[in-house]
N, C-alpha and C positions, 0 to 999 in steps of 0.2 A: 357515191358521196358518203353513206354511211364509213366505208373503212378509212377512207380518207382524212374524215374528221375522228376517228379511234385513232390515228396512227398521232393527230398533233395531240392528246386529248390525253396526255398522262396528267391529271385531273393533281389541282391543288385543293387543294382543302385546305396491385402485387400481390398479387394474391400475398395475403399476411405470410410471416412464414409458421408454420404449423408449428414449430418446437424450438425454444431456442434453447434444446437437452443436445449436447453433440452428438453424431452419428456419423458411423464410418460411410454407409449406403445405404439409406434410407428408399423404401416404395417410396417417396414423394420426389426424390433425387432422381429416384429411374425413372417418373414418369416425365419429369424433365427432358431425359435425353433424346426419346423420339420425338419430343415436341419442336426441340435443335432443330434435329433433322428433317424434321417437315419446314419450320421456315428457312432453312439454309436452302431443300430442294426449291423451293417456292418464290425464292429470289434468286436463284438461277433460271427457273424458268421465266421467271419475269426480263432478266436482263436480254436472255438468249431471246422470248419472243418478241423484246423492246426493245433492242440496244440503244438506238436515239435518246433513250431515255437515262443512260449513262453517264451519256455526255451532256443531256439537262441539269442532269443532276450536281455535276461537278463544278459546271458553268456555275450555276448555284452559291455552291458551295466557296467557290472561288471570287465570288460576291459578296457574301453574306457571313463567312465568318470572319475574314477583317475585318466589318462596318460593325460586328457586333464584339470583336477586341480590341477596338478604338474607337468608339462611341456607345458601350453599353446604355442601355437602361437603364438594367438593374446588374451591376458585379459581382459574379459569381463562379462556382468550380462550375467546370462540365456537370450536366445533370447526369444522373446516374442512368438513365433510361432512353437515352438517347438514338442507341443501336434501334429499338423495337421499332422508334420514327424510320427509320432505315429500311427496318425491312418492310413495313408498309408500304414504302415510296415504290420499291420492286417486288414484292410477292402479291400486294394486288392487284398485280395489271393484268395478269392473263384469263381472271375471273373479270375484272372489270370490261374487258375489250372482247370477251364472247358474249357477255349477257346483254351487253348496250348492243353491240351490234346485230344480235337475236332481234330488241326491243326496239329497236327503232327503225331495223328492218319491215317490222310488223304494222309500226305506229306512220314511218313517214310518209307514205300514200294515201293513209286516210284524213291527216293533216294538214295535206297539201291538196286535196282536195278538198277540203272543207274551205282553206281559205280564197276568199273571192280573187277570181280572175284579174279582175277588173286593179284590186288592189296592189298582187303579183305587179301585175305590168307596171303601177304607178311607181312601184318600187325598184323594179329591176332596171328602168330610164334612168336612174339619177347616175354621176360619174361615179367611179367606185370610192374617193374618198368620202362621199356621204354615205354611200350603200355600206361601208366599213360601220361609222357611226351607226347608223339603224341599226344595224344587227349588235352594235354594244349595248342601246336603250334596248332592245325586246330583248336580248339574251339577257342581259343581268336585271329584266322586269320579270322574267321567268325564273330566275333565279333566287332573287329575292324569295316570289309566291311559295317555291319548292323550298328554300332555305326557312323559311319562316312555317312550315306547314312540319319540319323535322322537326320544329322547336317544340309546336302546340299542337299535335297529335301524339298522343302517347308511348302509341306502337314505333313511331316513327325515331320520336325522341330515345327510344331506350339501342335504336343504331346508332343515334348520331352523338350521345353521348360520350362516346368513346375519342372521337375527336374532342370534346370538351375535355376529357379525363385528365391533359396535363397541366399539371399544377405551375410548371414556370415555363414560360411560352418565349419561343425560339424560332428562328426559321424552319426548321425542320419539325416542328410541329403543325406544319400547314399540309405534311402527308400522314399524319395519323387519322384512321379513318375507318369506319367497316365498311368493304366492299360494296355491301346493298345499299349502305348510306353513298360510297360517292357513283354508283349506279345511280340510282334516283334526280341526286342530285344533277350527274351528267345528263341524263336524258332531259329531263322537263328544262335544262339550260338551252340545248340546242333544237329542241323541238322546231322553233320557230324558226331556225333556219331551213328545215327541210319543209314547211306552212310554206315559205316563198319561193324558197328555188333557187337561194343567194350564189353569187358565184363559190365554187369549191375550193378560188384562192383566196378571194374572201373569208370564207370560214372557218378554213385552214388556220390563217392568219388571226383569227379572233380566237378559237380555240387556245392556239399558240400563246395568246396575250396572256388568256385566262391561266395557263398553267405559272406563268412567270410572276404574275402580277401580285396573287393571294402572301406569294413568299415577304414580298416587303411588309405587308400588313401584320405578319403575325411576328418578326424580326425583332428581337433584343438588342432594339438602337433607341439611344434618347433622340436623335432624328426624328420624332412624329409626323414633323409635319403637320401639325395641328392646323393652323393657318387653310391650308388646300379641303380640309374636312366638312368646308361649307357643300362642296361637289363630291370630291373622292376619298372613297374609303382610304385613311390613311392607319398609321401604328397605331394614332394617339385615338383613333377611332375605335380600331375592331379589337384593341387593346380591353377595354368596355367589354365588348361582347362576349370576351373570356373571361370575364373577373368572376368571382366568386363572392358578389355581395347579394341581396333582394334587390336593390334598387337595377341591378343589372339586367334582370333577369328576362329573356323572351327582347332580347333591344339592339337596335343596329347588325339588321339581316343585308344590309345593302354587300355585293361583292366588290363593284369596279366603282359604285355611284353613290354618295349617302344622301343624295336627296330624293331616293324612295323614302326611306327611315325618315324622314321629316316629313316629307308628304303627305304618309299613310302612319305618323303618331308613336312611331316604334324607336325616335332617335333619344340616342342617351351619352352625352357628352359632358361629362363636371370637369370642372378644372381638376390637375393632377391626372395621376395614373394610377391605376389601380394597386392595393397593396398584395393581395389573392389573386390565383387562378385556380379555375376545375370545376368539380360538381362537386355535392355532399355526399357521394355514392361511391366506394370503394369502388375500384378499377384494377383487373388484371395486370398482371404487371410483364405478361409477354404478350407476340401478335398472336398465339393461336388462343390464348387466353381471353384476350380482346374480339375473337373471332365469335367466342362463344357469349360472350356477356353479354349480351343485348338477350338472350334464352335462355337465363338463368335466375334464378331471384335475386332483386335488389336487396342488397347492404348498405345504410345510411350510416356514416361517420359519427361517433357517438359526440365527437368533436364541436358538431354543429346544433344546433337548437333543433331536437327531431321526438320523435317517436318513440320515446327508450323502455318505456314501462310496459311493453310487452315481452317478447323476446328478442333478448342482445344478441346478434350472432357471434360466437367466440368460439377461439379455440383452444381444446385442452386434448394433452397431450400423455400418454401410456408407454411404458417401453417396454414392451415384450420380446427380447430378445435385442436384434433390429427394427422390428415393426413400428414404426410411431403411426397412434390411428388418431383421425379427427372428427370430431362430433361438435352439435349443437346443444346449448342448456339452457332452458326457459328462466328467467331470472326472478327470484322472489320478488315480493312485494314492498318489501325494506331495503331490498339493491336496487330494484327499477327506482325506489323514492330516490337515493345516494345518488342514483347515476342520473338522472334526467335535474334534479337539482343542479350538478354541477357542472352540467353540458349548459341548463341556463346560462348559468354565470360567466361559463366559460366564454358563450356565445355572445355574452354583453361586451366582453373586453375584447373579442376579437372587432366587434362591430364599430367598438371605438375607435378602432385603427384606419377603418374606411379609407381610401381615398389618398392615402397620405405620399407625399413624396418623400424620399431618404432623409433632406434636410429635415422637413418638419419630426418625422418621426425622429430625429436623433435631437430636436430643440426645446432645451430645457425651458419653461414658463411660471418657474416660481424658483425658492432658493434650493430648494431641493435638488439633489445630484439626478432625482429621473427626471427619464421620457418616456414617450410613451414606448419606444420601440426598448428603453433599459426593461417596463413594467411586463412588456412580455415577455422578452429573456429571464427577469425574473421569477416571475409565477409558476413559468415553466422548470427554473433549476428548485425552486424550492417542491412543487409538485413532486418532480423526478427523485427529489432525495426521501420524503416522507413516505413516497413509495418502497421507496428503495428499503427504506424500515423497515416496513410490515413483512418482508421476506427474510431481510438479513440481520436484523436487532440495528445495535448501537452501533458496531461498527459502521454502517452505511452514514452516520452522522458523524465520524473524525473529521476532528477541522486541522488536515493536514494542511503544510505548507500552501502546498497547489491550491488547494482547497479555498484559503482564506485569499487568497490572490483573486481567483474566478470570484469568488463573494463581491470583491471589494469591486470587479469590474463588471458587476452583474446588474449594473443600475445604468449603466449606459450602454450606446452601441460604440463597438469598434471600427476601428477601420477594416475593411473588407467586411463587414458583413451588413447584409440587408435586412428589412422587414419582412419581406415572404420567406427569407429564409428562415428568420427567426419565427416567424407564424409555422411555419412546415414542421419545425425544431418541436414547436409547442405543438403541434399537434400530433406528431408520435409519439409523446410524453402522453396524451391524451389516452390514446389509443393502447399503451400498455398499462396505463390505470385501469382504463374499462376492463379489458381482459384478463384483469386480477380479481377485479371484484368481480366478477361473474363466475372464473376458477375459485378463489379460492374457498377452502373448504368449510372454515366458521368465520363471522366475522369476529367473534367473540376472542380468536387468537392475538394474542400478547406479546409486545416486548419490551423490557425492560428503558427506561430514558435514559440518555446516557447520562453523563455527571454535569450540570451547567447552574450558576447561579440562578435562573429562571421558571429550571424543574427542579420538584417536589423531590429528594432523598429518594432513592428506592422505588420511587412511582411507576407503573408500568401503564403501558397505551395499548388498546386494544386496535383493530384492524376497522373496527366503527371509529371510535375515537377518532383516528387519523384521521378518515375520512370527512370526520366532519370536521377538523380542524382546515384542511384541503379546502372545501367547501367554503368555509369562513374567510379562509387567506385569497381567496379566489374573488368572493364576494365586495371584499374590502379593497381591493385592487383594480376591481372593474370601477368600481366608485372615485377611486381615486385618478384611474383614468379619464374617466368620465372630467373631472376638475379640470386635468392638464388640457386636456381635449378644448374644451370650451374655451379655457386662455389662450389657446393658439390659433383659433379660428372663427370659436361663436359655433362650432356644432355641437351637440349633446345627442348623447346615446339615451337616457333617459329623464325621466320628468319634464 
């Protein structure tokens, strides 16, 4: 029985770059390339020991991205990471399908002797369409326990993270996963079938369900389904369970059924969909890098409301020849103040965006040209430029052509683009602010303002200045969010 159910059982569920100094071939380039070649080997072994799994996958595929480019969600280019889901779907199966069959080899006799006889029999009488049922209530009540025990176990969480780690969620993000996480997961699923002794086409067939089924849930279609969510996990369900707000967090473990998550206190359903996905924890950004994160130390997004006043991890960059090396730098006591201030801030205006659907975020609620989704686009183009300063003087402040055009459309959203993407936008704006100010060398360094009715003749802004200008512009924007927010709905981010 064990391999039986491995064979249906193909199981659903950046690193920064170190220099952006060009280099012809860089050590961090070469160590790239065996990593290729380890997941290129590793999805061939997967196909060659799985091939079934091919033609899963393409069935799939042949499902799921039509329904997601004629009913998107949310509108957007290809994710740029999308291969890595790929090779997940094939380079984990030959480790998944030895270790579960080791492990349940070992587990299912003792199992199935613990469970009473008595009970076996009551069970295995019933016609096979109920004995089907059964095994979907105890498998996905087992699934639940294990899925909710990766979230609130520590050790646990830092495997199953990595399936959380994609920030815009798609079909094919229901195979990103670490191995020991959909090990774990697989086993404590199916335990209870081998506790009864259910038939093996039974199982087969439930298995089978289980691999097809998670695909619609994680699916980039405004199809939700919300309505069916009172029973079954649907988009507009487990949508939720990947957002990246507080109120999210540790909610809706249900896989096939959401009325465990109601039952047992874990269900979290608001109107809308979420604006975020992911963790607050930097994520590798290949599969053998994913392989490793869960045994290595965590990196929190300075992005987020966290921990900044110890040490930032960054990187800074040497060029010895070819060589680019990368290191950590403990951050003073006046950058950790700079930086942790304005991850605050920053954290206030992303929270304001909570929940929002496209319309709301693009709907203006006073005379003013914004919204909330223009106030993020802008915070972020203006962040980006005043950064841009502190490295490059005035020139980075020309209000060319282009320039005054992206200004004047920097208070709304456009067509094609979303609020995650524009949260994403703003948040590697984030993320190369932090990395400066912990580079760079004084803050005390200067550049001259360029010429404008508004600056002082001749005045120059130092690398603090800006900062706390940033800060300021940041602070006043969350505030201001904070207004339109409340006109549009009656929520507030603060007081």
């Amino acid at each position: 029985m064990v391999e039986a159910v491995m064979v249906a059982s193909a199981d659903a569920g950046s690193e920064h770059p170190t220099s952006t100094i060009p280099e012809r071939v860089s050590p961090r380039r070469r160590q790239r390339i065996p990593a290729a070649v380890v997941t290129a080997l590793a999805v061939l072994v997967g196909v060659v020991e799985r091939p079934q799994l091919l033609a899963g996958f393409f069935i799939c595929a042949l499902l799921f991205i039509p329904l997601e480019q004629l009913l998107p969600l949310v509108r957007r280019r290809r994710r740029e990471d999308w291969y890595v889901d790929v090779a997940h779907t094939f380079a984990n199966r030959l480790p998944i399908t030895v270790v579960s069959t080791a492990v349940l080899t070992v587990l299912a006799p003792g199992v199935h002797h613990a469970c009473p006889q008595a009970v076996r029999e009551l069970l295995l009488r019933q016609p096979g369409w109920c004995q089907f049922i059964i095994i979907l209530l105890l498998a996905d009540l087992a699934n639940y326990a294990g899925h909710r025990a990766l979230h609130e176990l520590p050790p646990l969480w830092r495997l199953h993270a990595v399936h959380h780690s994609s920030r815009e969620l798609d079909w094919l993000s229901t195979s990103r996963g670490h191995p020991l996480d959909q090990i774990i997961n697989l086993t404590v699923t199916v335990l209870p079938l081998y506790a009864v002794g259910f038939d093996l086409t039974f199982s087969s067939l439930f298995v089978a369900f289980q691999f097809y089924f998670p695909f619609l849930a994680h699916a980039n279609t405004r199809l939700t389904l919300r309505p069916l969510s009172v029973v079954f996990v649907t988009p507009a369900f487990h949508h939720w369970h990947h957002a990246d707000t507080p109120e999210a967090v540790n909610r809706n473990y249900g896989a096939v059924f959401s009325f465990w998550d109601t039952l047992l206190g874990t269900r979290y359903l608001p109107a809308g969909t979420p604006s975020s996905y992911g963790i607050p924890q930097d994520m590798a950004a290949s599969w053998v890098g994913q392989l490793i994160a869960p045994f290595r130390p965590r990196r929190t997004r300075a992005s987020n409301l966290s921990d900044v006043a110890a040490t930032v991890p960054c990187v800074v960059t040497s060029m010895e020849g070819e060589s680019v090396t990368r290191t950590e730098r403990a951050v003073t006591s006046e950058r950790a103040d700079l930086l942790e201030t304005l991850a605050k801030h920053r954290y206030f205006l992303r929270y304001t965006v909570r929940d929002l659907t496209y319309d709301q975020a693009a709907q203006r609620t006073t005379v003013s040209e914004l919204c909330l989704g223009g106030l993020i686009k802008h915070v972020a183009s203006v962040e980006r430029g005043w950064i841009a300063f502190i490295t490059e003087g005035p020139l980075a402040m020309e209000q060319s052509p282009a320039k005054l055009t992206e200004r004047s459309e920097g208070f709304r959203m456009l067509a094609g683009e979303t609020l995650a993407g524009l949260l994403d936008e703003y948040e590697q704006v984030a993320r190369r602010t932090d990395e400066l100010v912990v580079t760079l060398p004084d803050l005390d360094v200067s550049q001259p303002l360029p010429e404008a009715p508004w600056f002082e003749p001749g005045a120059r802004w130092s690398a603090r200045r800006v900062l706390l200008h940033v800060i300021a512009e940041t602070a006043q924007h969350a505030g201001h969010a904070d207004i339109i927010r409340e006109a549009l709905d009656g929520a507030k981010s603060m007081g």
